[in-house]
N, C-alpha and C positions, 0 to 999 in steps of 0.2 A: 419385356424384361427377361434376360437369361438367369436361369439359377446355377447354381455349383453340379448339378448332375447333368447339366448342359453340354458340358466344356472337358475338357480334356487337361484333370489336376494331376496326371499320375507323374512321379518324379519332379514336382514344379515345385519351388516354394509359395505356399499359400497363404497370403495374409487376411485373414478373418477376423474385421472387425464385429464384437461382441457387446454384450453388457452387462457385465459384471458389479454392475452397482448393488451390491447386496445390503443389508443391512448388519450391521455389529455391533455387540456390545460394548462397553467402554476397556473392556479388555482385549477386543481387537477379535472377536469371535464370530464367527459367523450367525445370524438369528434364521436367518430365510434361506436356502440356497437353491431356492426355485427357480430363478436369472439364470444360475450356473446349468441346473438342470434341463432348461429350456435348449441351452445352446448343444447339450449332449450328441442332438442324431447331426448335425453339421460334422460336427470337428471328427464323428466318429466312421461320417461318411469318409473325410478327407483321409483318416488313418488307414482307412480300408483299402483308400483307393493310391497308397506310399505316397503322399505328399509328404511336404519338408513342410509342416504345420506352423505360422507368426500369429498367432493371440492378441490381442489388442482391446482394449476395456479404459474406462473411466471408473474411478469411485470417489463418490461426495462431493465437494468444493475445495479443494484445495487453493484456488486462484493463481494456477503458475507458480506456487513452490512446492517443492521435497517438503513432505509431510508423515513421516512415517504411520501417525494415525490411518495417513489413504493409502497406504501400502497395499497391494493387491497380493501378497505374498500367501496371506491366507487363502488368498480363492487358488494360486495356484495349488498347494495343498489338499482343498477340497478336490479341484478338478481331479488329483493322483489320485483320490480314493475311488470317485465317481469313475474314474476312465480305466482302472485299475490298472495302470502304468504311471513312471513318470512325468510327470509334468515341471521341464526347466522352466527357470526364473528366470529372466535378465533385470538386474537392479536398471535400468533404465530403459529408455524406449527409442534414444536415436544416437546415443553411442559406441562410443569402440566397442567397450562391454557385449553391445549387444550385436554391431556388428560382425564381431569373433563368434558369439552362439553360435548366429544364424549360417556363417558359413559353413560349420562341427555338423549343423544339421543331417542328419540321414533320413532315408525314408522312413515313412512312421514315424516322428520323433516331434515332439510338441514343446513349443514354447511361446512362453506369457512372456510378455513386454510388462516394465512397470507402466503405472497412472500416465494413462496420456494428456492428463490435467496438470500434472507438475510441471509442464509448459506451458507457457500462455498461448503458444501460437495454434495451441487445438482451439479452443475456445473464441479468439481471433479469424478462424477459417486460413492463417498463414500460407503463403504457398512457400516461402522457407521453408518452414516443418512440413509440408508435407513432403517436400522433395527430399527431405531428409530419410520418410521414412518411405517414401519411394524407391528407394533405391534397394530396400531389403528382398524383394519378392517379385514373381513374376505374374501373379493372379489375386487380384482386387477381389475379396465376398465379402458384404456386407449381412449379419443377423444384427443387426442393432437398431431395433425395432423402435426401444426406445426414446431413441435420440435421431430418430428420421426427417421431426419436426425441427433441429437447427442444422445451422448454416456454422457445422462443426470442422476444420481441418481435415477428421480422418472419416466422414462422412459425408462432407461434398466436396473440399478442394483436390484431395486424394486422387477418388475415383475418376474424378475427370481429368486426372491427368496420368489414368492407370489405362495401360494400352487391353487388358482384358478383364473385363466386369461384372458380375456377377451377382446374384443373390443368395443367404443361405434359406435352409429349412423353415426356420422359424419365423423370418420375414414373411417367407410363402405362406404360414399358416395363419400369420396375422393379417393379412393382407386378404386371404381369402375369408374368414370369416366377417370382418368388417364389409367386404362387398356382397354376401350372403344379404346382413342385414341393411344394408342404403340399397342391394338392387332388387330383393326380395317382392315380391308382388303378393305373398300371402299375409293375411289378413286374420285377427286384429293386431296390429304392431303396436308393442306398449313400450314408452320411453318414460325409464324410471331415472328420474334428476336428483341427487341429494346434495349435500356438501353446504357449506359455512356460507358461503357468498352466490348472489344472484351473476355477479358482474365478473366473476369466471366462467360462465355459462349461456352468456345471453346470444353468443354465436350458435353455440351446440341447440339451445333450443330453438332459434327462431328457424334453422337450418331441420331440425326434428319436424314443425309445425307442419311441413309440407309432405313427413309423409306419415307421422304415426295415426294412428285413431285415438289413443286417450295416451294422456301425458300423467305422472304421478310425481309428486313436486314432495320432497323433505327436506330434513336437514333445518338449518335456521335459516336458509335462504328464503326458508315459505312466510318468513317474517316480512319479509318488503311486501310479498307478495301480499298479505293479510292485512297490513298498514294500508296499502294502496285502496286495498274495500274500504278501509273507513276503519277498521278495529282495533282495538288499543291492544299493544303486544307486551306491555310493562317494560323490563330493561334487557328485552333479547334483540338479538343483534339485529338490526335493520339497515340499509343502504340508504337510506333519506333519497339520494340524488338519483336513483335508478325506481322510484317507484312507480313515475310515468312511463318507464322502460314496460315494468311488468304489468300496468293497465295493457300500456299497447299487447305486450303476448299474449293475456287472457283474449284481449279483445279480438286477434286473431285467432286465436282457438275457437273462440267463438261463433267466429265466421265460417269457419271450416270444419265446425259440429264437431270439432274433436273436444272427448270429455277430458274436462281439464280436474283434476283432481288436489285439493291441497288437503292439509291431516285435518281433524277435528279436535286434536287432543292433546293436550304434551305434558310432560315429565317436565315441571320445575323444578326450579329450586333459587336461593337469592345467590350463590354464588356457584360459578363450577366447581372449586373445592371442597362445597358441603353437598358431599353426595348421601348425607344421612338425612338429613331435615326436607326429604323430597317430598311433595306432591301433583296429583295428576287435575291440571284444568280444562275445561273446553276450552277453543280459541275465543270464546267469548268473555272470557272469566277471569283471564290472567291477570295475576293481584301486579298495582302497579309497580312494585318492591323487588320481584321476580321475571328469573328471565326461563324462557324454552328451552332445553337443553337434550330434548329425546321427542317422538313422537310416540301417543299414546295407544292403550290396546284399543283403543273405540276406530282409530285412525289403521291402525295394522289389520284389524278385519273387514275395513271400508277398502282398503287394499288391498289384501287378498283377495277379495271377491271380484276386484276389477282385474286382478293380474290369470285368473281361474279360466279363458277363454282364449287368452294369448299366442299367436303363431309363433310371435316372434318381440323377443323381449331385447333391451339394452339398458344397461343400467350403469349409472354414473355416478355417486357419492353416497356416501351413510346419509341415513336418516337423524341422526344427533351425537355427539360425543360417544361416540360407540369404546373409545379408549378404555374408558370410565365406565367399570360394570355396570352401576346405576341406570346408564344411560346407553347401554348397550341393545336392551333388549328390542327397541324397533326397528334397528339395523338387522338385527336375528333373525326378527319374523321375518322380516323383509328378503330376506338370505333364502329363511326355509321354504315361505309361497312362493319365491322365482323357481330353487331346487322342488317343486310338488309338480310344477306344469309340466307340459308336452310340449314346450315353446324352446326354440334355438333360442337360447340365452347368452348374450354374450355381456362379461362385465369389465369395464375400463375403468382404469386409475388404481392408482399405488393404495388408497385408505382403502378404497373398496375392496382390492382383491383382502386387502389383509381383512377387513372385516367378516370378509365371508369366509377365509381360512379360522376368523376367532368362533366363527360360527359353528365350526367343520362342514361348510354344504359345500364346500369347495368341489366336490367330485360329480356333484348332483346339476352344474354349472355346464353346458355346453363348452364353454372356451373363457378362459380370464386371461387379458392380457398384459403382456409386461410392460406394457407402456401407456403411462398417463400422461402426460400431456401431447404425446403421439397420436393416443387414439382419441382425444376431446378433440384435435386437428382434424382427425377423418371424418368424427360425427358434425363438426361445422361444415363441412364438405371443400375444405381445404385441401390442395395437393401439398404432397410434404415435399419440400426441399433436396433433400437425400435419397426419395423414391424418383423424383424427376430425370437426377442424375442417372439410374441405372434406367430406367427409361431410352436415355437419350444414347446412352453408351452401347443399350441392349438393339 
């Protein structure tokens, strides 16, 4: 694969697809602008080096129409503060509009395309739309780390029909830290799994089994896991149909001496709403009226202690409704024992990074990355789609 400091951008116009999926407020505000921030040393490489700079981003769902809620007008905005120059807009992303910008272009000069979602032919993989937006630029970079796992218009039909191709910065940074940890050979590797559902994760674990030493299982997924023993879990969420799923995982772990670890403890309550009438049960204890909605302090020091010897750590969902102060705090611990070790930490997925930003260990984090369902892709040891591509181009 070639990156952008490979290649020779000076005077070209450069189309850089990004990922500007930020989150906002219902005022159109920006909450996070980490995405934006991520993509900073790319674009700033490109300004450096007089490219004629094209921008390119998705935000939310739009489903193929003008939506001015996904207006990316904001992020261009931020990016003028962040890059402290201008940053043009073009109100669209494959007409006249935009192709009058890009010709005004000079070196150094940056511009954002609107939502490339307000067409359906992104989301399609169209090679109409791509060839539409083919025709802007002379050098394909992909940093859209996020969205590497589809089969998107301006992420795979694009590039393979862009005659020079590329990677940016942040691609490289994701991409090297995730092979850190799958090609690592130090020892003990702890794979920490949280999140709502077993049955989003039954790739990424069984694909874990083969190389971690002990696995750490939260969230309410530990719920099938716990049913599957025999244990009555009251009314927290369980997968009924995947519970012979997670016999079999345990029972591999088992085979393969990896400690398999589930909580001891949880933060109920009867509904998620009533986060004042909480109390803490063993997993043996759960009143039948009550669901699991946090993992407990008995459970957070049974994990710390396993996570204390760690080479090398990954970590993939909250431990319970971390939204929800009440039920926040085993997501916390869980944050501050990864941030105390000595262990390359890397954490994937959209709740998690933010939970460990609710946390603030964000810094105490080896690498968080901006893509979740990208990186549960690499942890099941899937090639991505859109990485293939500059593979075959590079």
């Amino acid at each position: 694969m070639k990156y952008i400091n490979d290649i020779d951008i000076a005077h070209k116009k450069v189309f850089i697809r990004c990922d500007f999926n930020v989150p906002m407020d219902e005022n159109g505000n920006i909450t996070d602008d980490n995405r934006i921030k991520q993509a900073l040393p790319t674009i700033e490489y490109a300004i450096d080096n007089k490219s004629k700079i094209i921008l390119s981003s998705h935000l939310g769902r739009p489903k193929g129409v003008k939506n001015k809620k996904y207006s990316l007008l904001p992020v261009a905005k931020r990016l003028s503060t962040l890059l402290n120059k201008k940053v043009l807009f073009a109100e669209d992303c494959i007409g006249q509009n935009s192709a009058e910008m890009i010709n005004n272009l000079k070196d150094g000069d940056v511009l954002l395309l609107e939502n490339l979602r307000f067409y359906k032919g992104e989301e399609e993989n169209s090679q109409e739309f791509a060839t539409k937006l083919l025709k802007f630029f002379d050098i394909y970079i992909n940093d859209a780390f996020g969205v590497c796992h589809r089969k998107h218009a301006s992420v795979y039909a694009l590039p393979k029909m862009s005659k020079i191709v590329a990677a940016g910065f942040l691609l490289k940074t994701e991409l090297d830290y995730f092979s850190k940890i799958l090609e690592s050979e130090e020892k003990p590797f702890v794979a920490v799994i949280g999140g709502a559902k077993i049955s989003g994760k039954i790739n990424c674990l069984t694909n874990l089994l083969n190389k971690a030493d002990k696995v750490i299982i939260g969230g309410a997924q530990a719920f099938t896991f716990l049913k599957a023993l025999g244990y009555s879990v009251g009314k927290s969420l369980v997968e009924d149909e995947l519970m012979d799923t997670a016999k079999q995982i345990m029972n591999k772990a088992k085979k393969r001496g990896i400690k398999f670890y589930l909580p001891v403890d949880f933060v109920c309550s009867k509904e998620i709403e009533d986060d004042i009438n909480c109390k803490t049960f063993t997993y043996q204890e759960i009143p039948d009226n009550m669901m699991g909605l946090d993992i407990g302090r008995a459970s957070s020091i049974l994990f710390s202690e396993a996570l204390k010897d760690a080479k090398l750590i990954v970590w993939n969902g909250p431990m319970g409704v971390f939204e929800i102060n009440s039920f926040f705090n085993g997501t916390k611990e869980m944050a501050k024992s990864i941030g105390e070790t000595r262990a390359l930490s890397v954490v994937g997925g959209g709740d998690t990074a933010d939970a460990v930003k609710k946390a603030n260990e964000s810094e105490n984090m080896s690498y968080i990355s901006t893509g979740g369902g990208a990186s549960l892709e690499l942890l099941e040891g899937k090639q991505l789609p859109a990485i293939e591509v500059l593979e075959e181009k590079g």
